[in-house]
Structure formats: C-alpha cells, structure tokens
C-alpha positions in Angstrom: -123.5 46.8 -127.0 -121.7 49.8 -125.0 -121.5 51.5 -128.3 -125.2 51.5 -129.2 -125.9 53.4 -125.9 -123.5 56.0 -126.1 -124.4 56.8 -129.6 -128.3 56.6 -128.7 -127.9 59.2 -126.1 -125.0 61.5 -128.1 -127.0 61.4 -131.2 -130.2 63.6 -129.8 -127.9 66.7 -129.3 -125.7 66.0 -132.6 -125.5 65.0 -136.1 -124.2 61.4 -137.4 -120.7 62.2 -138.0 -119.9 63.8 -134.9 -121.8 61.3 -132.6 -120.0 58.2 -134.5 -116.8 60.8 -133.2 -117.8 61.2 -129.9 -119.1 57.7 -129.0 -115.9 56.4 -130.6 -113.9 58.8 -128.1 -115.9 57.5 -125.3 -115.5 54.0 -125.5 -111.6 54.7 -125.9 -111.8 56.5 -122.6 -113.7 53.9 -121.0 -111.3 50.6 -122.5 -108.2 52.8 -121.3 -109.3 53.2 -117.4 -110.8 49.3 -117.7 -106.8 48.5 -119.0 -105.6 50.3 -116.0 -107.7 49.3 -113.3 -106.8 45.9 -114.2 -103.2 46.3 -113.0 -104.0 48.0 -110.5 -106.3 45.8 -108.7 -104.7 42.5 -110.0 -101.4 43.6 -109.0 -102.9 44.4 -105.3 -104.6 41.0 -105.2 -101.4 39.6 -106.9 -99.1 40.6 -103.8 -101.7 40.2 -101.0 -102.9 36.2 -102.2 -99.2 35.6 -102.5 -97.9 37.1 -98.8 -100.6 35.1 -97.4 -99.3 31.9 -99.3 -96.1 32.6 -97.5 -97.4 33.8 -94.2 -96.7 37.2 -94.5 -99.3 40.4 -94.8 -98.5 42.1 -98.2 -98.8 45.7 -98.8 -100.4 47.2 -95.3 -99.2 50.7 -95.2 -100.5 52.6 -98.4 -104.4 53.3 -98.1 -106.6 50.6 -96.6 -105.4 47.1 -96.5 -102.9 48.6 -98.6 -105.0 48.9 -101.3 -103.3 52.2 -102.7 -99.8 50.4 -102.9 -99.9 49.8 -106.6 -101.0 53.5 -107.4 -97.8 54.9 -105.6 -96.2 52.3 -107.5 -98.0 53.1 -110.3 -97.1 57.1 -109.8 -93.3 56.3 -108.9 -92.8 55.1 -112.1 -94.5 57.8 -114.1 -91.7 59.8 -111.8 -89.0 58.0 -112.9 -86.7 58.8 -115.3 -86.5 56.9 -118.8 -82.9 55.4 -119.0 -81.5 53.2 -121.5 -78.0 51.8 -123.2 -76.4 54.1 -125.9 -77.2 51.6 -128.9 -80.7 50.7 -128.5 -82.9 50.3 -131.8 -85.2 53.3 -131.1 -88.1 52.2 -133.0 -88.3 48.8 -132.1 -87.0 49.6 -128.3 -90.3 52.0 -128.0 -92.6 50.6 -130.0 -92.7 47.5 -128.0 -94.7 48.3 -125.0 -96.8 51.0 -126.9 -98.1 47.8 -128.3 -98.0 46.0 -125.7 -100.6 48.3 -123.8 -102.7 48.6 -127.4 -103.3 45.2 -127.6 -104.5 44.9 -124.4 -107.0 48.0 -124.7 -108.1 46.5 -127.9 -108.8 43.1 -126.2 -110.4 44.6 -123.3 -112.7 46.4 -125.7 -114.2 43.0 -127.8 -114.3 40.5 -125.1 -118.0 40.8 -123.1 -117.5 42.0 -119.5 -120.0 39.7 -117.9 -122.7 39.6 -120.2 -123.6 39.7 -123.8 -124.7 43.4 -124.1 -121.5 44.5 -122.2 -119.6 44.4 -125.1 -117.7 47.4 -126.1 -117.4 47.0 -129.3 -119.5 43.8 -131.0 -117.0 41.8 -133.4 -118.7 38.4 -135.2 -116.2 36.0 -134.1 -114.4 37.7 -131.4 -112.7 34.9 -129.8 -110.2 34.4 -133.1 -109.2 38.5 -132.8 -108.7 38.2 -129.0 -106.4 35.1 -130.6 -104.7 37.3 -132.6 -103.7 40.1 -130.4 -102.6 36.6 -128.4 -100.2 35.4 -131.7 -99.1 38.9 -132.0 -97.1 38.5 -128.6 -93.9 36.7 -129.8 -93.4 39.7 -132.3 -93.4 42.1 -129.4 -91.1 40.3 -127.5 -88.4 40.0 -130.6 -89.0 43.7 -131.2 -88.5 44.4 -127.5 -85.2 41.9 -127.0 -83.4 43.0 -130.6 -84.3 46.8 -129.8 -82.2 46.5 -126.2 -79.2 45.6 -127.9 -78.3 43.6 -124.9 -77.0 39.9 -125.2 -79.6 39.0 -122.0 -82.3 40.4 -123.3 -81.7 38.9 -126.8 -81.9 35.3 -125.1 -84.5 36.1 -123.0 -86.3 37.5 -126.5 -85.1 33.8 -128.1 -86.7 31.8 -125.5 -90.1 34.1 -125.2 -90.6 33.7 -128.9 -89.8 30.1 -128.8 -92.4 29.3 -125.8 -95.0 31.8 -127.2 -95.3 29.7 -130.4 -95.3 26.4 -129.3 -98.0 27.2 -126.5 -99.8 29.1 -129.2 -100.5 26.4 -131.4 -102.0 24.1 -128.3 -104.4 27.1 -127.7 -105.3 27.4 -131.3 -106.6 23.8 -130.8 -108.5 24.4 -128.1 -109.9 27.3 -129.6 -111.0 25.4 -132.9 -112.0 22.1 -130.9 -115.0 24.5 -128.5 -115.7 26.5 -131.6 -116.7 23.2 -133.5 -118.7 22.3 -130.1 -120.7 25.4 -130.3 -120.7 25.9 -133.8 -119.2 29.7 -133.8 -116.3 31.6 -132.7 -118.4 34.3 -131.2 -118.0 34.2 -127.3 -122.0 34.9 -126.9 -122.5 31.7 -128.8 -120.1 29.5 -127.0 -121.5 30.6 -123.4 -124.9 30.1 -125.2 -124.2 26.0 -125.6 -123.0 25.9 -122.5 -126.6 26.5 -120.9 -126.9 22.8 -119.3 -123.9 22.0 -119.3 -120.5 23.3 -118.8 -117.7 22.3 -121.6 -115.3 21.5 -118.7 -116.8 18.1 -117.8 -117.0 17.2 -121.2 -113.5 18.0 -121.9 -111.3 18.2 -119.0 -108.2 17.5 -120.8 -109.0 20.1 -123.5 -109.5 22.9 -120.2 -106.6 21.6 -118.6 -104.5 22.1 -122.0 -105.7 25.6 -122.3 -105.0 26.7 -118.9 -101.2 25.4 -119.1 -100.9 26.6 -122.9 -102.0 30.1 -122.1 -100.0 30.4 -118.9 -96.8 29.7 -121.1 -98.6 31.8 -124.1 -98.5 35.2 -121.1 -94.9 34.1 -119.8 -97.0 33.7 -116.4 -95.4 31.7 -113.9 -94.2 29.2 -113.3 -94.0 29.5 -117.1 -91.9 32.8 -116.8 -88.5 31.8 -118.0 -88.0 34.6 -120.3 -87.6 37.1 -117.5 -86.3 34.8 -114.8 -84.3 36.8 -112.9 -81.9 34.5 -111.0 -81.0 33.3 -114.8 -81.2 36.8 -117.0 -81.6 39.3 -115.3 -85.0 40.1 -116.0 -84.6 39.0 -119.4 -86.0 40.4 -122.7 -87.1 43.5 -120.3 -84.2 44.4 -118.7 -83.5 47.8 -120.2 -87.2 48.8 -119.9 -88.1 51.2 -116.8 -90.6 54.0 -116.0 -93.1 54.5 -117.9 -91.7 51.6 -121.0 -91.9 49.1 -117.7 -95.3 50.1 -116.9 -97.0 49.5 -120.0 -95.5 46.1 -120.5 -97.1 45.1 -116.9 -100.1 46.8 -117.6 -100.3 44.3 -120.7 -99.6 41.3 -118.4 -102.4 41.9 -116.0 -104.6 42.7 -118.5 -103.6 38.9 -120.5 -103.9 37.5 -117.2 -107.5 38.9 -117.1 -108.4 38.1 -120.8 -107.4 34.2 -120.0 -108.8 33.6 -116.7 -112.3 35.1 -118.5 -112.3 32.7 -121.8 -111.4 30.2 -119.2 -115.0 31.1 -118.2 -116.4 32.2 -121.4 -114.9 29.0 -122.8 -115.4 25.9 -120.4 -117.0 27.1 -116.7 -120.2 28.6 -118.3 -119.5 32.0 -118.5 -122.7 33.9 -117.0 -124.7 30.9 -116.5 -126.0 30.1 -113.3 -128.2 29.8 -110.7 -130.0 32.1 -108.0 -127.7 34.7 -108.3 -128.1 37.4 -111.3 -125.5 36.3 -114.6 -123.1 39.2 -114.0 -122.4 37.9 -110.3 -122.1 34.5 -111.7 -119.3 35.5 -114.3 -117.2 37.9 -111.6 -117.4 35.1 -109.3 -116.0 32.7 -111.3 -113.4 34.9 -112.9 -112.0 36.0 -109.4 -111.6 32.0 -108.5 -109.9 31.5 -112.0 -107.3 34.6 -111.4 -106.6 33.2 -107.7 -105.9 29.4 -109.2 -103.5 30.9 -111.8 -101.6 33.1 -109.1 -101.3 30.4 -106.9 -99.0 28.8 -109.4 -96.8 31.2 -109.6 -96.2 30.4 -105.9 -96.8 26.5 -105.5 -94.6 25.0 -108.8 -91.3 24.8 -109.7 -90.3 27.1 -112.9 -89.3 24.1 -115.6 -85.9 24.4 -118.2 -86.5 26.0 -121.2 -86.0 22.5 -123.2 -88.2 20.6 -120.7 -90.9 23.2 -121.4 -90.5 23.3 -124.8 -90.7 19.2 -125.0 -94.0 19.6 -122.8 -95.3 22.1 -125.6 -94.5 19.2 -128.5 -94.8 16.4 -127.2 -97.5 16.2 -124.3 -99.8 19.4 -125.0 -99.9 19.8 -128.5 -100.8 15.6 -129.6 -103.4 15.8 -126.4 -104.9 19.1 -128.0 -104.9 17.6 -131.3 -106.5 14.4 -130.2 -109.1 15.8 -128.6 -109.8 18.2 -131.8 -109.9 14.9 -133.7 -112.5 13.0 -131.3 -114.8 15.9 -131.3 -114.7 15.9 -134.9 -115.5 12.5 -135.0 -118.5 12.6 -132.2 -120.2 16.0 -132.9 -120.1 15.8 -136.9 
C-alpha cells in the first residue's frame, strides 16, 4: 500500500503523529494530480480516437500531436469568469461539482492502480465504497439541476436521476453476482479467482450488463440524454462554466476511468497475464476498455428517455437478476 511507504520513509525524521500528518498530506497530493491527469489525457484521447472515427485529425496545433490542447483548455477555463442566473440556490449550485471532483479523488485513491500494492489507501471491501461514491451520483445531479433554478436543467436533473437509479440497481447485481464468484468484495480477491480463468467467458451476459449499466450509471454516451444538447441545452449543467464546469468533467473522466478498470478488475483479469510484467497487462487492457467505450459515443444512436428507462426494467435489470440467481444456484 502507497501509504505504508510514505510513512516508512517520513517516520525516520519524525514522530507518529506528524508522519500519520504528512503521509496523509502526500497521498492527497498524489490522488489530486492522478484526478487531473485523467482528464487531461482522456479528454486528448477522447477527441483524437473520435476525429479519426470521422476522418478528421483532432487537436494538431497545441504541443505535439496536440497533446497540450486540453491544458489550454484546461487553463482557459480557470480564466474564465464564474457567471450564473440571479436566483440560483448557492449551496446546492456550488456544492455540486466540489463533490463531484471529491468523489472522484476518493475513488481514485481505493481502487488498485495496476496491482495490489498500488493501492493508495487499502479499504476491505473496496469495490462496494467505489459503489457508493457510484449511488451517490443521482444526488449530485438533483442538487446541481434544483440549485440552477432553470426549468432545462431541472428536466435534465429529472431524467439524470431517473437513469442513474435504474442503471444503478443492474450494477449492484453485477457487483453481488462476481462478489459471490470470488467470495469477497475486495478487488485484490476478485482479480485473485480470476487466475485461470477470466470471469468474462463464464458470464458474458453479466459483463455485457455491466458495461451498458455503467455507461448509463456516468451519463456516457450514447447514454447521455441528461445533457443532450440538441434537446436541453446542455441539460442539468447548463449554468455551470469555468472552474464549476471543470470539476464536473474532471469527475466524468475520472468515472469513465474507474469503470473501464473494474471492467478489468472485474471480468478481463485484471493484472493477470502472460509474458509481459502484471502492470503492462492491466494498462493494456484498460486502454482497450476506454477506446470500446468512446467508440460508442460515436457509433450508436442516443435512445428516448422512456426507451432507455424500459431497457433499464425490463431487459437489464431481469438478465442481471437471473444471472445472480444461477450463480447462486451453481457456486453454493
């Protein structure tokens, strides 16, 4: 654990309370640049997979490749100025995306980067709190929506929270179904039963429900119909901008990079492989996961609010459940 080493290394020049301080500090620093490096490189890889999709060349001008585009982005919108309406609900307006970007620090600090000592903090069963910062979402987004005071961002706020808890629940089962599998809800564990074979041939139809569930669970397209803009305007965010805007993408990216790793973590192996050394193994894997999820966003149609919702109750959640019941039934 990240924290063990810090502290081994601080302790020789300081006394227990201060080095508990200091590693504590430390590991913040390190799980704040980790939260924004992730836009930062996702959203780069986010704009160049997508312009060569559609046959164009994506950011060319800013650094090498372009690769400094989404820091003078980034840097813009530290720049610009914080506007809002007259009768927004402060507290709730504000207190949305400094959660937002919390959660996603907080979930970039328990999840393993790669291996099972690169863990900055070690919590027993750290797949249900990365679950919970998950089901924490739909509160955000009503606390983001009612705080606007604006009747577009309301809706949009309405159909966030509706999708969020309907594609929560099919996640939950797919959550409980590979903890049952492996016998633990720790992530280490669940990569650890994996070591033959991978969870994704045994249950295709439980990875394929937690890849749709979680796209709808981070309003990811084509599941984005909370902030489609040719319906609302950028919906539930449309009186965020500047810095309030950044911090609600920097959460995206960083859920976009949580789910494509338990997609690993959870049925593709996680670090288990061959010939090549287990972090390798995990990175690789993770980077084809991210480019399969962005090329959605680009390849599908975006569905109706009431045919995603019937999707949610009627296809995803009964397949999820099904399959809970059956490995019950097989691996009792």
């Amino acid at each position: 654990m990240i924290i063990n080493f810090f502290y081994t290394i601080v302790r020789e020049f300081f006394s227990v309370r201060v080095s508990i301080l200091l590693s504590v500090i430390i590991l913040f620093i390190i799980a704040l640049i980790l939260t924004v490096a992730a836009p930062l490189i996702l959203g780069w890889v986010d704009r160049k997979f997508a312009a060569r999709m559609q046959s164009r060349y994506g950011p060319m001008y800013v650094g090498k490749f372009g690769l400094l585009q989404n820091v003078a982005d980034f840097i813009k919108l530290l720049g610009k100025d914080v506007l809002s309406n007259a009768y927004v609900d402060g507290l709730a307006f504000n207190i949305a995306p400094l959660l937002s970007s919390a959660f996603a620090v907080a979930m970039i600090s328990i999840i393993p980067l790669g291996s099972a000592s690169l863990e900055i903090i070690n919590l027993p069963y750290n797949l249900l709190f990365i679950y919970i910062f998950m089901a924490l979402s739909p509160l955000l987004v009503m606390l983001g929506g009612w705080g606007e005071n604006n009747k577009f961002a309301l809706l949009g706020a309405f159909r966030g929270t509706a999708q969020m808890i309907t594609y929560e629940l099919s996640v939950l089962v797919v959550f409980m179904s590979i903890a049952f599998v492996s016998g633990s809800f720790d992530i280490s564990a669940i990569v650890l039963s994996q070591s033959m074979v991978w969870n994704a041939v045994y249950f295709p139809v439980l990875f394929l429900v937690f890849i749709i569930g979680s796209l709808a669970v981070i309003e990811r397209a084509p599941f984005d119909m909370p902030e489609s803009s040719q319906e609302l305007q950028a919906g539930w965010r449309i009186e965020y901008s500047g810095l309030r805007y950044g911090l609600l993408i920097v959460g995206d990216y960083v859920k976009l990079l949580v789910i494509s790793m338990l997609a690993v973590y959870l049925f593709l192996g996680g670090w288990n492989g061959p010939l090549l050394p287990p972090l390798a193994w995990f990175w690789i894997k993770t980077a084809i996961v991210i480019l399969v999820l962005m090329s959605f966003r680009w390849s599908l149609n975006r569905p109706r609010i009431d045919q995603l919702l019937d999707i949610g109750w009627k296809w995803l959640l009964p397949l999820g459940v099904l399959n809970l019941v059956a490995v019950m039934v097989l691996w009792a």
